[in-house]
N, C-alpha and C positions, 0 to 999 in steps of 0.2 A: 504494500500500500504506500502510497507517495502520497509526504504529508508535506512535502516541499509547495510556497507559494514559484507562479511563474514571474518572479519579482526579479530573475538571477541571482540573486542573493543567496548563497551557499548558509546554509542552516536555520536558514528561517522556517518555521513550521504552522501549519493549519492551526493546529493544538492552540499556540501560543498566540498570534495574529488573533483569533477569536476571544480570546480571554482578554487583550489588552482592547479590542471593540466595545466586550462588554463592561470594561473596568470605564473607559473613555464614556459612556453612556451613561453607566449610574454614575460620574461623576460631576457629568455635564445635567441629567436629570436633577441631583441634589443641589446644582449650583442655579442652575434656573430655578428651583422649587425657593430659595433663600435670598433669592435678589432682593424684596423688595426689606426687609429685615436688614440687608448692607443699606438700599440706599434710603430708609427712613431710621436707621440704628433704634427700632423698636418693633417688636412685634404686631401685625397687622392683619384682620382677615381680611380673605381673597377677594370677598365680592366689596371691601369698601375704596374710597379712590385711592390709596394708598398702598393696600394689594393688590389691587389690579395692576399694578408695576411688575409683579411677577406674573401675570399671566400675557403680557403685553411682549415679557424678556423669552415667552415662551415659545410663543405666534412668532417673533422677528425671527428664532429662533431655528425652528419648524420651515418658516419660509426660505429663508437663505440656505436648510438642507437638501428642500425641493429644488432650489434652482441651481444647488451644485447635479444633483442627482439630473433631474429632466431634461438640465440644460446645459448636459456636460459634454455633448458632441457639442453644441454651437457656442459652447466657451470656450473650448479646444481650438476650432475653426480659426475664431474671432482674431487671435493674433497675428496668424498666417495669413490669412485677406487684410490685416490693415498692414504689414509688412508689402504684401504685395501690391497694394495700392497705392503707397509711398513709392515703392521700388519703378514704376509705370508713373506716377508724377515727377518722379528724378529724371527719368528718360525720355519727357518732354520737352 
């Protein structure tokens, strides 16, 4: 069984790559759950205006994971078309 990622990277393993997803996750989930307690330095429930700081850090959150995910071929893309549009106004 090949527990190697196709990363090249000699000893990198499935096993380990997924443990450190899931450690990144609950760490990222406890830290958006505690935002708004950093930025009121007081405890707040969620639904008043003050936590909802934390539910807002969560949404921004969520979002910017969606648009690495959905929009990660045309992020990709994106440098090599303004390089080469640059490169084709140079050579006008």
């Amino acid at each position: 069984m090949n527990l190697h990622h196709k990363t090249g990277a000699k000893g990198t393993s499935l096993l380990a790559s997924r443990l450190m997803s899931l450690l990144y996750g609950a760490g990222a989930a406890l830290t958006l759950d505690e935002f708004a307690l950093w930025l009121n330095l007081k405890d707040t429930l969620y639904w008043t205006r003050q936590g909802r700081a934390s539910l807002d850090a969560i949404m921004l959150f969520a979002a910017a994971l969606l648009i690495g995910i959905w929009g990660r071929e045309f992020l990709k893309a994106l440098p090599r078309e303004i390089f080469r549009l640059r490169r084709k106004k140079a050579e006008e």
